[in-house]
TITORFI-58052 format. One record per residue (C-alpha): residue number from 0; residue in three letters; x, y negated, z negated. Coordinates in Angstrom, 3 decimals. Layout:
residues N
> pos|code|px|py|pz
> NUM|ALA|X|Y|Z
...
This chain:
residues 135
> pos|code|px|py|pz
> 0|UNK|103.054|-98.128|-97.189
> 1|UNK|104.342|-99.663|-93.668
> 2|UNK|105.248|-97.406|-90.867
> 3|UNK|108.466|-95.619|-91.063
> 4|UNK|111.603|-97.850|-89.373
> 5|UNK|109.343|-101.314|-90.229
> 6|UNK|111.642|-102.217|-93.130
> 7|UNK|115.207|-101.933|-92.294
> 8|UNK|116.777|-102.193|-95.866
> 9|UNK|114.289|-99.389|-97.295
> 10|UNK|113.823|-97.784|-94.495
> 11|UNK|117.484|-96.061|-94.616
> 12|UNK|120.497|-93.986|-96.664
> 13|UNK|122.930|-95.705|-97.816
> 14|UNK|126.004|-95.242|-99.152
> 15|UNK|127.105|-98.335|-101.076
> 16|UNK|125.347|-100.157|-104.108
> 17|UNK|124.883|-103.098|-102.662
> 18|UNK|124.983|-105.465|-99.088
> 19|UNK|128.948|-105.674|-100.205
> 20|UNK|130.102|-102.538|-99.687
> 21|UNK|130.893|-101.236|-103.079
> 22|UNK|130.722|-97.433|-102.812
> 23|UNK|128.753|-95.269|-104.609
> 24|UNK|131.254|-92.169|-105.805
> 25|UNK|130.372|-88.496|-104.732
> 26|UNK|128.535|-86.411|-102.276
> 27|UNK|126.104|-87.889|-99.744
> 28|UNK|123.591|-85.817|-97.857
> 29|UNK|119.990|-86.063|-96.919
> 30|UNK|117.954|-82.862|-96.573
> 31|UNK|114.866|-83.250|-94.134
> 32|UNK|111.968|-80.463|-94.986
> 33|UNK|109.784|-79.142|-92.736
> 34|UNK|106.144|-77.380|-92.731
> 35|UNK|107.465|-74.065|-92.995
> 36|UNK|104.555|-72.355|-90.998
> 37|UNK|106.337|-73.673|-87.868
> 38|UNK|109.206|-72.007|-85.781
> 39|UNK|111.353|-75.047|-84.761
> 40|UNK|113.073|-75.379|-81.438
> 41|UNK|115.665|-78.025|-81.761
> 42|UNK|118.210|-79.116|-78.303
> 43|UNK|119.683|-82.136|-80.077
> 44|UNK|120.413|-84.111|-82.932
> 45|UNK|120.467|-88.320|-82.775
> 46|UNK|121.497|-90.068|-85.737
> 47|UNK|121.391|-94.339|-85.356
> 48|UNK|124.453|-95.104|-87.462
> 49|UNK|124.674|-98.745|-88.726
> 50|UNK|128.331|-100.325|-88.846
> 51|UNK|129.544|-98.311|-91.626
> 52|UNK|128.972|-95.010|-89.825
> 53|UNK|130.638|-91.093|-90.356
> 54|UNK|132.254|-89.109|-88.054
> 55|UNK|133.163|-86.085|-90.557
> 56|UNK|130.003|-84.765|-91.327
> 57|UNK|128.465|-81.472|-90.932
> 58|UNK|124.408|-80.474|-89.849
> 59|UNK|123.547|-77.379|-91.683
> 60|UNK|120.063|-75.377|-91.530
> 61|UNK|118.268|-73.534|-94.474
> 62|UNK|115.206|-71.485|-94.540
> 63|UNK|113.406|-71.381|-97.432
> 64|UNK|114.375|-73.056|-100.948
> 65|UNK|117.782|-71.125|-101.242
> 66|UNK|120.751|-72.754|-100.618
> 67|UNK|122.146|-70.616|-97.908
> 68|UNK|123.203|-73.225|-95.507
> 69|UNK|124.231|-72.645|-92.167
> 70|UNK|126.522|-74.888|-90.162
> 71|UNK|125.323|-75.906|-87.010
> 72|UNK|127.825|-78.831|-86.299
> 73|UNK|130.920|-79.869|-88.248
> 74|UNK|132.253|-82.673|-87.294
> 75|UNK|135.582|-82.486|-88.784
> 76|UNK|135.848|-79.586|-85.886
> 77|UNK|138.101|-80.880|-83.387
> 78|UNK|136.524|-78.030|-80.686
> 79|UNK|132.980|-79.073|-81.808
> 80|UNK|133.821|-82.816|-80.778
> 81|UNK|132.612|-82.344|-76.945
> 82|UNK|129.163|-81.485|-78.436
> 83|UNK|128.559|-85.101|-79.968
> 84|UNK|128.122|-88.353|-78.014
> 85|UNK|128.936|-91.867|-79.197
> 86|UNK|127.188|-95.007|-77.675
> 87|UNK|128.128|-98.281|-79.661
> 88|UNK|125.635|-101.448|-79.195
> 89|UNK|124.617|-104.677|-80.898
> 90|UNK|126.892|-106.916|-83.161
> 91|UNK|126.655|-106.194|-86.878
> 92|UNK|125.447|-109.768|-88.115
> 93|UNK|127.187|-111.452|-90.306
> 94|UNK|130.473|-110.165|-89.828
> 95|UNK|134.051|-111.753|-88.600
> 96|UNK|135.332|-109.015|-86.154
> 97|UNK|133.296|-107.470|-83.406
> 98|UNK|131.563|-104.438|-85.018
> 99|UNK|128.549|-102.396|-83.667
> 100|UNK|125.820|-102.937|-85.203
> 101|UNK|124.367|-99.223|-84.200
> 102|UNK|126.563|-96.536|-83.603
> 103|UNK|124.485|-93.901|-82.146
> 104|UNK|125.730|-90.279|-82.306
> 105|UNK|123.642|-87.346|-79.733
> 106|UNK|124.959|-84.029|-80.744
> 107|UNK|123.990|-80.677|-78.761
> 108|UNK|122.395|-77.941|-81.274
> 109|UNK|122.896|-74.349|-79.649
> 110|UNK|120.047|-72.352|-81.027
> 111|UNK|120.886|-69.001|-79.383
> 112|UNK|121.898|-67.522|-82.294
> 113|UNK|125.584|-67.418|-82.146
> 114|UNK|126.196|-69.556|-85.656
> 115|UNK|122.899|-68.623|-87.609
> 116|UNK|121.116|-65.496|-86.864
> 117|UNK|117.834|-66.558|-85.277
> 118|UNK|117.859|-70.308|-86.159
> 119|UNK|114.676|-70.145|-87.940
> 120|UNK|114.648|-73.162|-90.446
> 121|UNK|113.399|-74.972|-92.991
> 122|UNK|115.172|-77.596|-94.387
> 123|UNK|117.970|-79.538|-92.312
> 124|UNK|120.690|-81.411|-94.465
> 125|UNK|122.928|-83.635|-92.792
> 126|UNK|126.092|-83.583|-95.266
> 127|UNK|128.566|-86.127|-94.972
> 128|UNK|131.951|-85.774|-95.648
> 129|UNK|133.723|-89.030|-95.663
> 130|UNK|132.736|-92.370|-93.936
> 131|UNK|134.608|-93.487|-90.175
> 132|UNK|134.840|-97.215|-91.666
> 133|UNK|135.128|-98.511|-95.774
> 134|UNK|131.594|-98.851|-96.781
């Protein structure tokens, strides 16, 4: 198998059924899981967003294989919004109108505690809510 981020169109979550755009109905999330003998110490979060991109979406923490999750950012949270960064670059190929073709998002994770005990985790699921743009 090639490296990680060597093929673009396997290499990736997407939400649509094909290059067109045609949605695929129902929840989205990924869920990233992690060697469980570690304590993780995270400061931030960067997701590379192609041209159809979400700004409603929430990080949430687990530890363990329950499904307790813990919020850690919701973006749908107008007072979270200062904690997330946007930087746009590139030109989505292929398309008419100017659109990016990443749309990187840097959000600040407080781990002291406040939202989720200890922040101990496990499993990180990035749930998304709705898409910013029709994908």
């Amino acid at each position: 198998q090639k490296s990680p981020g060597t093929d673009w169109l396997k290499d990736r979550w997407q939400a649509a059924s094909d290059m067109g755009g045609t949605a695929i109905p129902g929840q989205h999330f990924i869920i990233l899981e992690f060697d469980k003998s570690k304590t993780l110490k995270v400061e931030k979060i960067v997701l590379d967003w192609e041209t159809a991109y979400a700004n409603d979406y929430r990080i949430e923490i687990s530890n363990g294989d329950r499904d307790d999750w813990c919020v850690l950012y919701d973006g749908s949270d107008e007072t979270q919004e200062s904690r997330r960064s946007v930087k746009e670059s590139g030109q989505s190929p292929g398309v008419k109108r100017k659109m990016p073709l990443h749309v990187v998002h840097t959000v600040s994770i407080s781990m002291d505690g406040e939202r989720c005990g200890n922040c101990c985790f496990s499993r990180l699921r990035l749930f998304i809510e709705k898409p910013a743009r029709v994908w």
